[in-house]
Residue, then its C-alpha position, 0 to 999 in steps of 0.5 A: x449673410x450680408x457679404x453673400x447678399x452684395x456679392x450676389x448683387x455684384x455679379x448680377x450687375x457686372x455678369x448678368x447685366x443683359x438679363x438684369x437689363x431685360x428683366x427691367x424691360x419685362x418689369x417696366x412694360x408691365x407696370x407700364x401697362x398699368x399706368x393706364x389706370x393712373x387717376x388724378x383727384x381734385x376733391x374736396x378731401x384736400x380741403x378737410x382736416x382728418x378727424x375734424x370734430x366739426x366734419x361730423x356736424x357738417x355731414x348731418x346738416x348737409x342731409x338735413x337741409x340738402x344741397x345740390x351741385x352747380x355752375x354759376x354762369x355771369x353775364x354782362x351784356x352789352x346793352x341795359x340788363x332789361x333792354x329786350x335784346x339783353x333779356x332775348x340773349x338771355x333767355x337764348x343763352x339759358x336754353x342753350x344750356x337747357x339743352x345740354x345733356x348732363x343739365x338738370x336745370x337752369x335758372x335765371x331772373x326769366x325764371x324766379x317768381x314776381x311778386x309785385x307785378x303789379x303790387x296786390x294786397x297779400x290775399x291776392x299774391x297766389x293768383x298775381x304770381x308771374x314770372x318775366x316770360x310772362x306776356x302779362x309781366x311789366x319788365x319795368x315793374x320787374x326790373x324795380x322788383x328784382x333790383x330791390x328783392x333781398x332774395x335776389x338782389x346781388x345774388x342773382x342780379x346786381x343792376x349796378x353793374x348790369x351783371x345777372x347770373x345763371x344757375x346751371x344745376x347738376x343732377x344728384x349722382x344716385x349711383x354715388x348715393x347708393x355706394x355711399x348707404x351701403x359704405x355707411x353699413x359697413x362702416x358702422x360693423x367696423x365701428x361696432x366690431x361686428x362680426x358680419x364686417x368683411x375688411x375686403x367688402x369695405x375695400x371694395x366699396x371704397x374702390x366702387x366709389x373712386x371709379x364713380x368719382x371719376x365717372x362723375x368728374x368725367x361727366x361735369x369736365x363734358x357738361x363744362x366744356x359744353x357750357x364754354x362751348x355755348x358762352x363762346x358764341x355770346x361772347x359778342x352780346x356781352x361778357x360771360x364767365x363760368x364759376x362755381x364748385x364743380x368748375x373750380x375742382x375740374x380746373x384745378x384737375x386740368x391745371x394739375x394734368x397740364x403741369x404733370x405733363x408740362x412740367x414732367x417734359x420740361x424738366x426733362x429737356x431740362x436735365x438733357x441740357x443740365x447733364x450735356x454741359x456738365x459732363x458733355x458726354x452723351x452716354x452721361x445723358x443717356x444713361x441717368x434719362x434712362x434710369x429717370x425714364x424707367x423710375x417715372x413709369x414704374x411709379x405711375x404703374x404702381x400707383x394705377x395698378x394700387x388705385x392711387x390717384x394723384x391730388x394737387x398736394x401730390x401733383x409734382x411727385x415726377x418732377x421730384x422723382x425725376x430730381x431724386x433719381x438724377x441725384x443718385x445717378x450723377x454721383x455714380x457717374x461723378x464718382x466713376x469718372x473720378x475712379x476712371x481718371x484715378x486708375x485708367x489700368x482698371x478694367x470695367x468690372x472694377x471700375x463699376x463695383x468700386x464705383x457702385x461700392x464707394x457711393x451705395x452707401x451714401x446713397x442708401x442712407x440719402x433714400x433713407x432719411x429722404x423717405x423719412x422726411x416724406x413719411x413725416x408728413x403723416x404728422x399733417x393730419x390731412x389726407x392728401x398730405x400724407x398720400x403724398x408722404x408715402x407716394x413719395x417715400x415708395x417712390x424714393x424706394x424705387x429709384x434707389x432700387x433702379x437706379x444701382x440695378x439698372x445703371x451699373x448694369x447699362x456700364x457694363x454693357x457699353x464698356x470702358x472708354x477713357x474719353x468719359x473720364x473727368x478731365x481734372x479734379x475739382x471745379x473753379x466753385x467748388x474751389x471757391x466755396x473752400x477758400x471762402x470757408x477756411x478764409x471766412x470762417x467766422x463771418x460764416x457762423x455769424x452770417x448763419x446766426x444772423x440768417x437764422x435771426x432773420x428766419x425767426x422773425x419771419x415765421x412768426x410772422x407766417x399767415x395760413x389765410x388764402x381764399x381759392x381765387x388766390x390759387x389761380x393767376x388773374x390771366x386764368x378764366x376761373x380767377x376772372x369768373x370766381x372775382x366776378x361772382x365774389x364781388x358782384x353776386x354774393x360772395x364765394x365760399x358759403x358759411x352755415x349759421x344754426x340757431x338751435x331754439x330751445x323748448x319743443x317742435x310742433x311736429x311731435x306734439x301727439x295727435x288729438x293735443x292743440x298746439x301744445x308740442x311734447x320736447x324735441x332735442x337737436x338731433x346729433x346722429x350723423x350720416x354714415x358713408x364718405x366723411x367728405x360726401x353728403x348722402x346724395x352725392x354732393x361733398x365738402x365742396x358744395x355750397x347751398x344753392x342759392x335758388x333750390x328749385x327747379x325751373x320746371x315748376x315755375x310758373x305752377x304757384x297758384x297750383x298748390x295751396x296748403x290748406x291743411x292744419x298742419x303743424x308746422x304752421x305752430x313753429x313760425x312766431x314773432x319770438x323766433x323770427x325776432x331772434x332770426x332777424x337780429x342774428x341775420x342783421x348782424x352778420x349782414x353787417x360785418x365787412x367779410x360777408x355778402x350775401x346773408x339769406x335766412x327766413x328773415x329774408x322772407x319774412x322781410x318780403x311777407x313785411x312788404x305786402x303788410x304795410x312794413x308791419x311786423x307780422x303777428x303769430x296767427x300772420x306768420x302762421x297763414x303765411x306758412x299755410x298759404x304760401x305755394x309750395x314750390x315759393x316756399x321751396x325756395x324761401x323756407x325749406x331751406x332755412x327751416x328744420x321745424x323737426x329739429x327745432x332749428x334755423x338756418x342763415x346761408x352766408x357767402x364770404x368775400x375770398x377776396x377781401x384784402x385782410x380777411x382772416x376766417x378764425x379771428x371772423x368765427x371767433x368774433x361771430x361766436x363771441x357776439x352771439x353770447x354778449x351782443x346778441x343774447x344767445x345762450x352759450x352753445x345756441x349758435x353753431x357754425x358750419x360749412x365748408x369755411x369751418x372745414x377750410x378754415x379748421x384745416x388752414x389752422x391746423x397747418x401751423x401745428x402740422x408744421x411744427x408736428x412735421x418739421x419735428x418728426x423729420x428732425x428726430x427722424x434724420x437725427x436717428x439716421x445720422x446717428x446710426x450713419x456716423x455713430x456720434x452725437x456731435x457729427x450728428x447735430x452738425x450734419x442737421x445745421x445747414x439743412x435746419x436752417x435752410x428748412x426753416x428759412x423759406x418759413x422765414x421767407x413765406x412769413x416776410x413776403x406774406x405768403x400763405x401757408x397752404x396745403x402744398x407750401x406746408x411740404x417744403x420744408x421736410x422736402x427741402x431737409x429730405x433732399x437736401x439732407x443727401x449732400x450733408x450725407x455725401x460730404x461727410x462721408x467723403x470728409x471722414x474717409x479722406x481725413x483717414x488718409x493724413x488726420x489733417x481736417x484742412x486738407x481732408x476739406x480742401x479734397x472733399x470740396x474737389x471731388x465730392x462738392x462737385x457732384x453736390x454743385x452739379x446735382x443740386x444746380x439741377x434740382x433748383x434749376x428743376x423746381x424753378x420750372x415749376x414758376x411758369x405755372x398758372x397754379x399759385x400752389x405749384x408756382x410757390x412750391x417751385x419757388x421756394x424749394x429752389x430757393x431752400x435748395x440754394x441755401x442748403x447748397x450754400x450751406x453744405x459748402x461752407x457751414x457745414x465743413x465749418x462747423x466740422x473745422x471748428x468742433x472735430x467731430x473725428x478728433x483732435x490728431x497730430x500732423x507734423x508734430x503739432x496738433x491740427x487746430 
């Protein structure tokens, strides 16, 4: 079966080609057609850990207390903040803005409530409440105010350096909303084993939510380039720089489009240049761009035909499979012309299916154990991560199946021509590398167990602590915006402290009973639906607004007393708001965080109109009685779950702290709550997207070892089937081993981060470079059945298949080191080093490799000249 199966395969390629040829063309003009509906995907599912326990709870408290996504506009001007050409210039820029189709609101210190303008005993507050449009509002006793507000103060001013902030809000995606119920529905049939659950309408769904993402990334990417359209004519009244969520994921979007594009071209007149001064030739340039062409658009076909969108994680999937596919086509065109020069009688026919049989193999068994060094990355346990494991494993498929179809088949039809021959055998490297390896043997074993030594220590001092400002270069807009917010207003990533009150809640004491509440536990029940989207629209990514209000109701205050008895008014008492205060206090205390808001920061302001005084129970409890709605929206609501018996602290934290390290800070917050703070074990709980992140960032170092593992046995088992010998096995994973493992020495030593993409080098670097270890020894076996002499066997395996190891990973680092022009700190680490992990596996399959063979024999001790071959 298998004689018939490659004999049919041979004359396909060597009689048919034209029709092999143009059954390509049809293949490729269709999945060309679907390549139309390839995606790219910056959501915050790349920031999650799969199953992360604390996901659930973070789902829960999203729906409980709400959020709403939104752009953070700072501006410095020129002048004095207050200055009256500052505060026109504002007010204009804010209406701009306003104007917008896609802006729900905007808010900015024009907008908030003043309190004390001018100071009035607390009986008073409703009606004395103005805004700074106000003709009636003093802007000096406004400045003074704002300047000194804990609600406001370095959040949404800092005078110090004269730098205000505009919140630019989002409309909730309802659509998003209703896909999500209805997602939640079916999830929770499936999870029951309902038999009303149809797989296909769950799929369906799914598929309805990914086109209303890109609906919706499509229409805050339009919102974002007209709010820099606006900033663009301010820009001479002061400076201006946008930030938030949605910008950072629209900007990683763009950065990750411009790369694929970019990259993807320059690494194709890369490989033009590569391949014209290697073989000088232009059907040798032709025909592997060709075959590269052909991969690449097949692959964006099959992944818009499957609705597979590309992440960061997966963004350099081209530039990979352009590198594997050259791969594969330089040794059939290095063997080739070795087969050409060797026996020019040989007609086409010959030279081609000798060629093709003498490097399929090889070549199979290189597809095969690079597959499963991507399909390792299932191990990850992050979403993105693995997509990329198997996009890339399916596209390793694909080239191999292209690249021995179509090549072959091209040979045939442009025919033999002697001139394409290799000139002479070897090359003045490879030859080098040789004499290095029989002349230096033993410096070459302790220059590896040094360098392994080296490596050692420096993974473990590897790090996983990165913020999002370090993704992207200082030259880059979002960096500067993103370093403005962090330092000047508040912090970036936002942190959720819950304080879980024992005993009941006033809301379910039963109608006709004074006061006197029946229990009530913490709810624990989580929203259906997308585990990384709220159940309005919002995801992971979302941070707590820091104004949740909406500018139309400014100024409507006095308009809306709450004078019923209601019962939530019983919730609010000096016990709780003493425990609020104290945890509050602490966090605002600790050098990782900015802005820390809670209802402590309202009580403080309630304090200022009592003289200073602590506030009573019947105090706290008129307070929440009088106070307007639209105030307390902004104070309380957010902060309060009288239902759940609950409070909330909104914490930002500073990215750009130099030594910040987020599970050594959560740890110490947990801690400290119990011994410091006198909370019950379990009362304070921790969430957020820095919990997520960080749970995430955590999980790396067991990924990695999980993955590096998993390829390690996995190609250990391919090699195993390939030679058949346990020995030749362990020696073939040596050079690739250590250089997986040195670039983890390398991160560790120079203090880059492990993060979602650096987390892939090293099972792609064994993936790849495991293909040279495949082809050398395959070459050495076959040319030590010719005389059993290991040292000769060496020197000709160096001059014939070395050089087309040499040509083919010069090309590969040469190709990832395109990717170090990046302004993406992800994609700039990740070319850098996996071209510096090439060039070690390079250096170690031409020297430890044959090294090691010379040493242990894996193929036996034999005879030459009557003495054994030592």
């Amino acid at each position: 079966m298998r004689q018939q199966l490659l004999s049919l395969y041979e004359q396909a390629i060597t009689r048919h080609a034209i029709w092999v040829i143009v059954g390509l063309a049809l293949l490729v003009l269709l999945l060309g057609y679907q390549a139309r509906n390839f995606t790219l995907d910056a959501s915050a599912e790349s920031l999650l850990l799969e199953g992360d326990d604390d996901l659930e709870y973070f789902r829960t408290i999203s729906e409980r207390y709400g959020s709403q996504e939104f752009l953070v506009l700072t501006f410095t001007p020129e002048e004095p903040l207050f200055s009256e050409p500052s505060l026109d210039h504002l007010s204009n820029l804010r209406d701009d803005i306003r104007g917008i189709e896609g802006v729900e609101s905007v808010v900015s210190v024009m907008d908030v409530p003043l309190l004390s303008n001018p100071p009035v005993p607390m009986s008073e507050l409703v009606s004395n409440i103005k805004t700074l449009e106000d003709p009636a509002a003093d802007v000096e006793m406004a400045r003074t105010e704002l300047a000194n507000s804990p609600l406001y103060v370095n959040l949404l001013l800092n005078l110090s350096e004269n730098t205000t902030a505009l919140q630019i809000n989002l409309p909730r995606d309802e659509e998003k909303a209703r896909l999500l119920e209805l997602r939640e529905e079916l999830e929770t049939q499936r999870q029951n084993q309902s038999p009303e659950f149809e797989p296909e309408a769950l799929e369906r769904i799914d598929e309805q939510i990914r086109l209303q993402n890109a609906l919706r990334a499509d229409r805050v990417h339009e919102v974002i380039e007209a709010v820099r359209d606006i900033t663009r004519d301010y820009q001479a009244y002061g400076e201006l720089h946008l930030g938030g969520v949605p910008m950072i994921a629209d900007d990683i979007i763009s950065f990750v489009r411009n790369d694929l594009i970019t990259f993807g071209i320059s690494v194709f007149l890369l490989l033009i240049a590569t391949l014209t001064v290697i073989f000088r030739k232009p059907r040798w340039v032709a025909v592997p761009l060709l075959c590269c062409g052909v991969v690449v658009v097949s692959m964006l076909g099959i992944l818009g035909w499957g609705g597979w969108p590309v992440t960061v994680i997966s963004s350099n999937f081209i530039s990979l499979l352009l590198i594997l596919t050259l791969s594969m086509s330089i040794h059939l065109i290095v063997r080739y012309r070795e087969l050409l020069r060797k026996h020019d009688d040989w007609d086409q026919r010959r030279l081609v299916t000798m060629a093709v049989r003498r490097i399929a193999v090889p070549c199979l068994y290189m597809a095969l154990t690079t597959g499963v060094a991507f399909i390792s990355l299932m191990f990850s346990g992050i979403r993105p991560v693995i997509n990329f494991g198997w996009m890339m494993a399916l596209g390793i498929v694909c080239a191999f199946i292209i690249t021995f179809t179509l090549f072959p088949s091209v040979l045939m039809v442009l025919g033999k021509d002697r001139r394409t021959a290799e000139s002479k055998s070897g090359g003045f490297t490879t030859r080098w590398f040789a004499r290095v390896t029989l002349r230096s043997g033993n410096w070459i074993l302790v220059a590896s167990l040094a360098l392994a030594g080296f490596t050692i220590i420096g993974i473990t001092r590897l790090v996983v602590e990165n913020s999002f400002i370090d993704y992207f270069d200082e030259s880059t807009e979002i960096y500067q915006g993103m370093t403005v917010i962090d330092q000047r207003l508040g912090g970036t990533t936002p942190l959720e402290v819950l304080i879980n009150f024992p005993g009941p809640s006033p809301v379910d004491r039963s109608s006709g009973e004074t006061g006197q509440p029946e229990a009530d536990t913490e709810s624990s029940d989580a929203s259906g639906g997308d585990p990384f989207m709220e159940e309005g629209g919002s995801d992971g990514f979302v941070e707590e607004d820091f104004l949740s209000m909406e500018s139309d109701n400014v100024g409507r205050f006095q308009d809306d007393f709450n004078v019923e008895d209601d019962p939530k008014k019983y919730w609010f008492t000096g016990d709780k708001i003493e425990q609020i205060k104290k945890l509050h206090q602490y966090l605002d205390r600790q050098p990782e965080t900015g802005k820390v808001l809670s209802l402590a920061t309202m009580v403080e302001i309630a304090e200022g109109f009592n003289d200073g005084q602590p506030m009573t129970n019947v105090q706290l409890a008129l307070l929440y009685s009088v106070i307007p709605k639209e105030f307390r929206d902004i104070v309380i609501e957010p902060y309060v779950s009288v239902e759940h018996n609950q409070a909330r602290i909104n914490v930002r934290m500073i990215d750009s702290l130099d030594d910040l390290d987020r599970d050594a800070f959560l740890e110490r917050v947990r801690e400290d709550a119990v011994e410091e703070l006198g909370f019950e074990p379990g009362q304070i709980k921790l969430t957020g997207m820095m919990v997520l992140y960080n749970n995430m960032l955590q999980s790396l170092f067991g990924s990695q070892i999980m993955t590096l593992g998993a390829v390690f046995l996995g190609i250990l088992g391919m090699f195993m089937l390939l030679f058949r010998s346990l020995k030749l096995s362990l020696i073939a994973m040596a050079p690739n081993l250590l250089a997986a493992t040195f670039v983890l020495g390398i991160m560790g030593w120079f203090g880059i981060p492990l993060d979602m993409m650096t987390i892939t080098i090293a099972s792609i670097t064994i993936g790849i470079a495991v293909d040279n270890t495949i082809h050398y020894i395959v070459r050495f076996r076959r040319e030590i059945q010719r005389d059993g002499h290991y040292i000769k066997a060496l020197n000709r395996s160096h001059n014939s298949i070395g050089k087309a190891m040499f040509y083919t990973s010069i090309t590969i680092i040469l190709g990832f080191g395109i990717l170090m022009l990046s302004n993406f700190r992800p994609t700039l680490y990740f070319g850098l080093l996996t071209a510096l992990a090439m060039a070690v596996a390079l250096i170690g399959a031409l020297t430890l490799l044959p090294r090691l063979i010379v040493l242990f024999k894996p193929f036996g001790h034999v005879v030459v000249d009557g003495r054994r071959d030592e």
